[in-house]
Structure formats: structure tokens, C-alpha cells
C-alpha positions as MATLAB code, in Angstrom:
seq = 'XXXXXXXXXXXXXXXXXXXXXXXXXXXXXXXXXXXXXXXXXXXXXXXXXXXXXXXXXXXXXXXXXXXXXXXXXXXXXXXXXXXXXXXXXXXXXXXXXXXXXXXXXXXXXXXXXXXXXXXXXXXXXXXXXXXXXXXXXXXXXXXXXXXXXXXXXXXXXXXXXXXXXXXXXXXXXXXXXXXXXXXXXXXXXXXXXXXXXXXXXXXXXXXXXXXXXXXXXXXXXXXXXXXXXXXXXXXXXXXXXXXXXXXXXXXXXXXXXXXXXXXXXXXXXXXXXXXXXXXXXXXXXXXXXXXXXXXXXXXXXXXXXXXXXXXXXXXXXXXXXXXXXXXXXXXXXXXXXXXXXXXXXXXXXXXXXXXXXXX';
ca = [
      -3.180    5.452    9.383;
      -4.924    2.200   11.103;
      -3.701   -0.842    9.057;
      -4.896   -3.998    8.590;
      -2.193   -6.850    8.024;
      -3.514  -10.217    6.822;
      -1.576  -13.489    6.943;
       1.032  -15.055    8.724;
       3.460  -15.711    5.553;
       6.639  -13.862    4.497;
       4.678  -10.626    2.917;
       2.304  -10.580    5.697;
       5.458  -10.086    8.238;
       6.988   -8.205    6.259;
       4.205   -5.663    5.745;
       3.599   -5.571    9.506;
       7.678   -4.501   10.201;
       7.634   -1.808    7.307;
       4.498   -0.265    7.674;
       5.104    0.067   11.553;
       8.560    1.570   10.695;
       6.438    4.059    8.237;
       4.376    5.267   11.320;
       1.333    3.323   11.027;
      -0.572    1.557   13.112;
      -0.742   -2.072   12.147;
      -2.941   -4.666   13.391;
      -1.549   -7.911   12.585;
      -3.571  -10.750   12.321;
      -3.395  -14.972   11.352;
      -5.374  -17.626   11.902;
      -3.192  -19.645   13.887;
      -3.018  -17.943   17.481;
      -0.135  -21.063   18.358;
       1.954  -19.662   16.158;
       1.682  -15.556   17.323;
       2.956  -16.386   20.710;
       6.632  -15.291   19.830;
       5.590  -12.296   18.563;
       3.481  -11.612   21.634;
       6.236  -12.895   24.334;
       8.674  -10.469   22.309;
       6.401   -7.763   21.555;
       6.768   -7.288   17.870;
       8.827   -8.863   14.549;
      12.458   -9.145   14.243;
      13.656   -7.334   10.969;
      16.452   -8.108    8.496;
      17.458   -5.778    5.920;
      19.764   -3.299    4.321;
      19.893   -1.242    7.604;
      20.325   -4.231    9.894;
      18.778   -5.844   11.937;
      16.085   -4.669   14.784;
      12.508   -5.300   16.579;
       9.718   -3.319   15.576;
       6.812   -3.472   17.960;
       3.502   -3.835   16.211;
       0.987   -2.419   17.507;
      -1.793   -5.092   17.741;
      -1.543   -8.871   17.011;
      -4.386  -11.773   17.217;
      -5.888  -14.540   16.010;
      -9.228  -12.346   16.095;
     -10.171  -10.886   12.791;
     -12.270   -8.574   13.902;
      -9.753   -6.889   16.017;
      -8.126   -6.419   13.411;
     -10.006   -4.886   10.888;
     -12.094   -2.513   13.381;
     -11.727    0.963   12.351;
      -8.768    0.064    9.918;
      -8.964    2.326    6.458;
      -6.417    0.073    4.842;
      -6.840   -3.787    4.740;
      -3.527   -5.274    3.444;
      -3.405   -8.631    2.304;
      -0.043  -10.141    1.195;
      -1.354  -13.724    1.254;
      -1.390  -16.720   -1.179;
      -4.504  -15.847   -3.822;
      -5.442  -19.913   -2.386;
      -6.369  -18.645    0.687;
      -8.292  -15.657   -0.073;
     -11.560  -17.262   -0.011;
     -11.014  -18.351    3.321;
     -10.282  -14.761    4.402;
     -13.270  -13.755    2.858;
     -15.369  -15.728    4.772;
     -13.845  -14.468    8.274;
     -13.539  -10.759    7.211;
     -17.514  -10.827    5.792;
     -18.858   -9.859    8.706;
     -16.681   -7.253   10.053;
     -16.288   -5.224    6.669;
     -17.032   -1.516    7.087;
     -18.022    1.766    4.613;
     -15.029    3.103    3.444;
     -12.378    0.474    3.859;
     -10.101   -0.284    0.915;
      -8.727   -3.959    0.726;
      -5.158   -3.955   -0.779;
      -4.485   -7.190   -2.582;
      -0.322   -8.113   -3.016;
      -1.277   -9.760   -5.533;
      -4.311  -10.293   -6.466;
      -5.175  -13.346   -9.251;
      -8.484  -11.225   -9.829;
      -9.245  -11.733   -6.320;
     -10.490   -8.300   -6.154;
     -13.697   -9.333   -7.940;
     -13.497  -12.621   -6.541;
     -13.478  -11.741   -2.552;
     -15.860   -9.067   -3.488;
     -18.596  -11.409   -4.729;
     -17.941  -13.786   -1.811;
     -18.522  -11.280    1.194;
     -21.596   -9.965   -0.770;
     -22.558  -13.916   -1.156;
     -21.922  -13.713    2.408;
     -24.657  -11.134    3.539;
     -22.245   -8.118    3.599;
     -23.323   -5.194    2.593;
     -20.416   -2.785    3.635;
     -19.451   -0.507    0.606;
     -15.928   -1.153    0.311;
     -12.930   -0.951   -2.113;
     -11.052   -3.551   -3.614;
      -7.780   -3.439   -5.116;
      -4.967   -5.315   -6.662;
      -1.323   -5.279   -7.684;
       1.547   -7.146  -10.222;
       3.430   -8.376   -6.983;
       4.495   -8.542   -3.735;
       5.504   -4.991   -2.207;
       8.456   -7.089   -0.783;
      10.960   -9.898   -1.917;
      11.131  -11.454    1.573;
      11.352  -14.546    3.555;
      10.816  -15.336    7.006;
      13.990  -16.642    8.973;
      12.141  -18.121   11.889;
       9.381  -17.351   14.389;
       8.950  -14.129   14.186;
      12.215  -13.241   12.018;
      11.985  -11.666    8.449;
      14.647  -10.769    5.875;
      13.223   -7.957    3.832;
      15.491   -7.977    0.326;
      14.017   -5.393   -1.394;
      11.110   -2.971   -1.604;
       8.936   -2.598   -4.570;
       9.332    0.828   -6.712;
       6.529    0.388   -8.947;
       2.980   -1.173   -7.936;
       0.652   -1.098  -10.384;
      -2.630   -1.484   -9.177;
      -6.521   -1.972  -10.495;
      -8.941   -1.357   -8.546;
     -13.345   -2.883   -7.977;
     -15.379   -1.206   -8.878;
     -13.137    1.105  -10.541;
     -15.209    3.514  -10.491;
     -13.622    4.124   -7.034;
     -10.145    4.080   -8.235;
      -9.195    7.667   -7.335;
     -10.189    7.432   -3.930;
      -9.008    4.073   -3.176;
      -5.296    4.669   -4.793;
      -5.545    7.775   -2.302;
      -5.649    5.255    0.224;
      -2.864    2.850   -0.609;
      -0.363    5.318   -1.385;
      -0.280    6.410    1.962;
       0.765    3.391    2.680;
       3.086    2.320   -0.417;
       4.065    5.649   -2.421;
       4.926    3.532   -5.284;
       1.240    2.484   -6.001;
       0.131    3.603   -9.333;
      -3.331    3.086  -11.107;
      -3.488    0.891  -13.957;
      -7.238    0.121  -14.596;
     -10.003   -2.098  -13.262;
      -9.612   -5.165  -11.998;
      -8.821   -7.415  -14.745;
      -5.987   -5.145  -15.718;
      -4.434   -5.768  -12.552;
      -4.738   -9.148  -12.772;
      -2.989   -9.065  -15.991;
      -0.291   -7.211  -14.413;
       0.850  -10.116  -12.109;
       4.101  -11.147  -12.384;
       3.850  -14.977  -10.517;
       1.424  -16.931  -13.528;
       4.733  -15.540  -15.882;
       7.950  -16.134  -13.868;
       7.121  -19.108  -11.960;
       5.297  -21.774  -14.373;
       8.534  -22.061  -16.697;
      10.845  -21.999  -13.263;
       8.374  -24.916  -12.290;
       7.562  -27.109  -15.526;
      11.908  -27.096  -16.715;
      13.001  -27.585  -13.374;
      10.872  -30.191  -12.475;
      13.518  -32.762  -12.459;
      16.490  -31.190  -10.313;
      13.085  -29.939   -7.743;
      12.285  -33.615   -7.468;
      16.017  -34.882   -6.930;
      16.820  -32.465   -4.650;
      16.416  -31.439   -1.455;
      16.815  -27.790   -1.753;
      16.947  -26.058   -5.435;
      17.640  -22.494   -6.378;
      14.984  -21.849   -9.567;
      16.189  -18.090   -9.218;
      20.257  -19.030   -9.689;
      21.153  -22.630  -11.365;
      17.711  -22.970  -12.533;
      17.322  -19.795  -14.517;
      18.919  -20.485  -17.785;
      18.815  -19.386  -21.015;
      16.131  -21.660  -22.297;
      13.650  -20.726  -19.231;
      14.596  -16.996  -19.404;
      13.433  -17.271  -23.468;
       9.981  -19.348  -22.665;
       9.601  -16.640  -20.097;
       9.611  -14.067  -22.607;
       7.193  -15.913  -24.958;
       4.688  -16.125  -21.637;
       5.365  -12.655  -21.539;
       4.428  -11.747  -24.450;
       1.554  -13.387  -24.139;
       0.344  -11.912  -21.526;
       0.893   -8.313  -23.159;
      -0.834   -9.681  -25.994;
      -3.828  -10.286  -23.882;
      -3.759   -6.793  -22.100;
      -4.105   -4.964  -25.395;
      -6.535   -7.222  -26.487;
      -8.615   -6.182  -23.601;
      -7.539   -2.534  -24.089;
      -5.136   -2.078  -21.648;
      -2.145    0.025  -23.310;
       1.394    0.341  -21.741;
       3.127    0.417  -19.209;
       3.084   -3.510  -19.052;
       5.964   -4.357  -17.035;
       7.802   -7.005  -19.132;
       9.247   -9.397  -17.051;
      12.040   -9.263  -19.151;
      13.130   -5.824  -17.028;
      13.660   -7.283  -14.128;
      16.394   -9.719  -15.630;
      18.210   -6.893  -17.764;
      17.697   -3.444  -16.221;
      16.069   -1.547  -13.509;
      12.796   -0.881  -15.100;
      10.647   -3.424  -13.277;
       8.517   -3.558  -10.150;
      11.479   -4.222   -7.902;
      13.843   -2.086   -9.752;
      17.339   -3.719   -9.911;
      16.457   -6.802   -7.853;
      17.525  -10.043   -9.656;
      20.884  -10.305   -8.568;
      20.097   -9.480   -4.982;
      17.540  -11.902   -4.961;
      20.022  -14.684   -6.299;
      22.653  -13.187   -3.695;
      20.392  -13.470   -0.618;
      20.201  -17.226   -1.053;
      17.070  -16.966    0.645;
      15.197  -19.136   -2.231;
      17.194  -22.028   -2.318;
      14.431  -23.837   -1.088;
      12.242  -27.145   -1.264;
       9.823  -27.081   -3.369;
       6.775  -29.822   -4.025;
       5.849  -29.847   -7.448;
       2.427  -30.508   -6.232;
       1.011  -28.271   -3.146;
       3.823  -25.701   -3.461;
       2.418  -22.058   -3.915;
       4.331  -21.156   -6.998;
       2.009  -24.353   -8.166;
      -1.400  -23.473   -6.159;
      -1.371  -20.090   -6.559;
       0.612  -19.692   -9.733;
      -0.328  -22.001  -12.186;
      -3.428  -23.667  -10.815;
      -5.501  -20.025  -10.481;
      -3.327  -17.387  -12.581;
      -1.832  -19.144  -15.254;
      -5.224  -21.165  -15.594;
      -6.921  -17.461  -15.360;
      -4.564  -16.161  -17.996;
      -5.382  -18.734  -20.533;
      -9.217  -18.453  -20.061;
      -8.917  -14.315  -20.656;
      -6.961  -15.415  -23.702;
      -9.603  -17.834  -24.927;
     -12.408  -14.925  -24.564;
     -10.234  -12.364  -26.117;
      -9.116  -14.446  -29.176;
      -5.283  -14.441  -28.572;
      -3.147  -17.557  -29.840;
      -0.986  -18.372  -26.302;
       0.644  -21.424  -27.057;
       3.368  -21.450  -24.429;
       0.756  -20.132  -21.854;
      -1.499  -23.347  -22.536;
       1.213  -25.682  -22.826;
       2.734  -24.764  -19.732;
      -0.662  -25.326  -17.834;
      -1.474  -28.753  -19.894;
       1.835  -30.101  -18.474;
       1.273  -29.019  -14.841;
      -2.212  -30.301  -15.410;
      -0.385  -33.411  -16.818;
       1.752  -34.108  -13.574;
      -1.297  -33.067  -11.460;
      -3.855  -35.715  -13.219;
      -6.600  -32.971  -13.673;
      -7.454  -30.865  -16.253;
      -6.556  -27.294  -14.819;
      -8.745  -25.478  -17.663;
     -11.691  -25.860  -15.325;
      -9.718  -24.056  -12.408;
     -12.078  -21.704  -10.160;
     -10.754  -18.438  -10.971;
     -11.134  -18.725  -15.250;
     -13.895  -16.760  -16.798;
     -15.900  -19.795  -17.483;
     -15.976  -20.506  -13.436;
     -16.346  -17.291  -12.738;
     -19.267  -17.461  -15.081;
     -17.849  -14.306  -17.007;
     -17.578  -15.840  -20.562;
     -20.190  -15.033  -21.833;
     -19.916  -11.289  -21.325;
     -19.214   -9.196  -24.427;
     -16.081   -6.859  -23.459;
     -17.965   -3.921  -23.488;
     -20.128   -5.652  -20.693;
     -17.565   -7.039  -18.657;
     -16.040   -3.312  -18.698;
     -19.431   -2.197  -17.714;
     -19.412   -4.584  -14.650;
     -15.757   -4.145  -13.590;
     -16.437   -0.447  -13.446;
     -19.680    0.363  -11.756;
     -19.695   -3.249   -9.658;
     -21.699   -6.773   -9.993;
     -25.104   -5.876   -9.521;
     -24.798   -2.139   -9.819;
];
């Protein structure tokens, strides 16, 4: 199958190297052309994982967007939910019928990108689609270097318009086996994992992240008091889901600490092990802050305010950041009330996330 890989982060490489070893071919492509040229002088990505270590040629890489989307069925994009209206705006006009866009995660950027390409003039029918997390726990170890940890064994996806769902899941699994439906789009985006595990690593390690250089939130900073104001969040966040709904499977975070239920299967300890997130972190333009508290955690709390579910922890978690930050994060751009979706009964937000905006 002709892929589409966009990004130039740690999923995005990482995508490129494992779909390639799957047999398709993957068109990488990032905006930054500067920062391709090792993978061009060497020909492909340097992968690290449990099988060792090798180069995997990739088929196509460029700074041109276009190049890479032409005649590409699957559109992967394992990039920070802050840059996907960016993307948006390049991949507009070079959308095609057909294509399915495969969002690792998503924030509810499935309906989000989707309104901004049709905002944009395109009128391409395509498929959007989003998932809890990350197919990968990786990190990039230089250039063109990527340590893959582990592979995700559940992805559960939604899909816009979901009306599409059966056709578009057809799609991804090709691609990643482990893809299972879930709903529309706003289940989806109640399935992701980075608004619940990072904002309680963030706001109670806020202190050692400042003093220090380099902090490991997965290791010394997961402690018993995080883990059980993770589990509140949690909770939350399940609480939510029904209250849209949306039955089980949920995916408690709790999973991946204790068992091998979760998304990654057994991957806590091997994450901790790999030492590969003892990292700096800025408590104010880091992603797990951008991304995870500023747009999903603020999204979160505005589906709980619509559906009527008490989430304390949720909204005190995002006052504090918003505290630090100096702005009041309940106006974010990706909460209902942006999004201009408030005032929608459920039944007609249903309506909309099934059949499309405008349909």
C-alpha cells in the first residue's frame, strides 16, 4: 500500500522504518528539507529495536507535500495535535477521493482538520480517523536514528464522518492490524491516553522539572500520589464516555501500570528501562504541555461541562497549568465552546459526527 508519513518527530520516524519493514511504500515527508539531508545522503532511517539495529530505505522523502500524498490511500500522521492545523493548510490542496487520514492521536483533530481543508476550498471526499495513542513508544537518537520500544497491540480508533468507519478501518488495518473501531470521532478523542497520563506527571513534578536538567516523570516521578490522581483523571474521563454513550472497552490507564491489558500491552517497565525519557522538559512550550493539557485536557473538561459530569481533578489540573501559564486555558481552541459545538443537543452532535458538518 502507498503511505503517507507526516512529521519529522519520533512517531513520524518511527512510522516511516516500520511500515517500510511491513512492505509498504512510504513517502516520508517534513517541513524542514535542512533537516532530511541525512536521511537522503544515507538513503533511509536507522532503526533501534528488539531485533537490533539496521537501515531501512524509505522509499520517498521531501520537504514537498504533495509528493507525498499523491496517490497515497493511507495518510499517517503521528504528529503533535499543535501542529495539525498547519498540516492542514499544506495538505488542503492536494487531498484526493478516497484517502483516509490516520491520526496517532488525534485531540478531535479528525473533525478539526476536516473543517479546516473544507474552510480551505477542498472538496476531496476523504476519511478521517483517530486513535488513544501513539502506535509506537519511541524516540529519536539523532539525525536520522530511532529507538522503537514497543509497538502498540490495541488502537482504538473513531473515525469522520463515521458513517465511513467500515471502510476507513479497512484501510488502517492494513497498515496497523491492531486498529479497532470504537465510534465517531469524539469517542476517539475520549480514548486518548496523553490529556490523562501526562497533566498529573506535569502539574506534581513541576518542581524537580524546573531544578533539573534532565527528569524521568516515567521512573522517580511516578509515585504513588501521581499514579492515584491519575486514576481519578481516569475515571473521569470514563465518566464522560458513558455520558456521551460510549460503553466499554475504555482502556483505563490504570492497565498499563498493573497488567498487560492496555494499548501497549506490558510496556511500563520497558519504557522506564529504556531511559529514553529522562529528558528536559519546559513546563511551558513542552508538548506534554501544548498538546496535552493546553488542547486535550482543556477539550476534556469542556465535553464534561456539556455532558454534566462533576471532574474535579480534570479542572483542577488545567486551572493550575493555566495558573503557571497566566491564561485561562478554558477558552483553548479545541473545547466545544471554540469549536462552536456547545450548543448542540447530543443527539445533534451524533447526527453531525456521523453523516459530516454540512451533510
Amino acid at each position: 500500500m502507498k503511505i503517507a508519513v507526516l512529521g519529522g518527530g519520533h512517531g513520524a520516524y518511527a512510522a516511516a522504518a516500520d511500515l517500510t519493514l511491513s512492505g509498504h511504500e512510504v513517502r516520508l515527508w517534513r517541513r524542514d528539507g535542512a533537516a532530511l539531508a541525512p536521511l537522503l545522503a544515507h538513503g533511509g532511517i536507522r532503526l533501534k529495536d528488539s531485533a537490533g539495529e539496521r537501515d531501512v530505505p524509505i522509499h520517498s522523502v521531501s520537504a514537498d507535500i504533495g509528493v507525498a500524498l499523491r496517490g497515497a490511500e493511507l495518510i499517517v500522521l503521528p504528529t503533535p495535535a499543535t501542529a495539525q492545523d498547519d498540516i492542514a493548510q499544506a495538505m488542503a490542496p492536494h487531498l484526493q477521493d478516497g484517502q483516509v487520514v490516520f491520526l496517532a492521536p488525534g485531540t478531535f483533530g479528525s473533525f478539526a482538520m476536516a473543517r479546516r481543508v473544507r474552510a480551505l476550498g477542498c472538496q476531496a471526499d476523504v476519511r478521517w480517523a483517530e486513535t488513544g495513542t501513539l502506535p509506537y513508544l519511541a524516540r529519536k537518537h539523532g539525525p536520522r536514528e530511532v529507538n522503537l520500544t514497543i509497538r502498540a497491540v490495541h488502537l482504538p480508533t473513531g473515525v469522520y464522518p463515521a458513517i465511513h468507519a467500515d471502510a476507513a478501518l479497512a484501510v488502517i488495518r492494513r497498515a496497523y492490524p491492531s486498529v479497532h473501531a470504537c465510534g465517531d470521532a469524539l469517542s476517539g478523542a475520549l480514548m486518548n491516553a496523553g490529556p490523562i497520563i501526562h497533566p498529573p506527571l506535569i502539574v506534581m513534578n513541576a518542581a524537580p522539572l524546573q531544578h533539573f536538567e534532565r527528569w524521568d516523570i516515567h521512573n522517580e516521578g511516578t509515585q504513588a500520589s501521581v499514579r492515584a490522581v491519575t486514576n481519578q483523571l481516569d475515571l473521569e474521563r470514563i465518566a464522560v464516555r458513558e455520558a456521551v454513550g460510549w460503553g466499554a472497552p475504555h482502556y483505563p490507564l490504570r492497565d498499563h501500570y498493573e497488567n498487560d491489558r492496555w494499548m501497549y500491552g506490558d510496556a511500563h517497565q520497558k519504557l522506564v528501562k529504556s531511559g529514553d525519557w529522562r529528558e528536559h522538559i519546559d513546563l511551558h512550550h513542552h508538548r506534554y504541555v501544548s498538546e496535552d493539557i493546553e488542547l486535550g485536557l482543556a477539550f476534556l473538561c469542556s465535553v464534561a461541562r456539556w455532558a454534566g459530569v462533576d471532574a474535579p481533578i480534570a479542572h483542577g489540573l488545567l486551572a493550575i497549568t493555566g495558573g503557571y501559564l497566566g491564561r485561562d486555558l478554558r477558552q483553548g481552541p479545541r473545547t466545544l465552546e471554540t469549536l462552536g459545538l456547545r450548543q448542540h443537543s447530543l443527539a445533534q452532535l451524533k447526527e453531525i459526527l456521523q453523516t459530516g458538518e454540512g451533510a
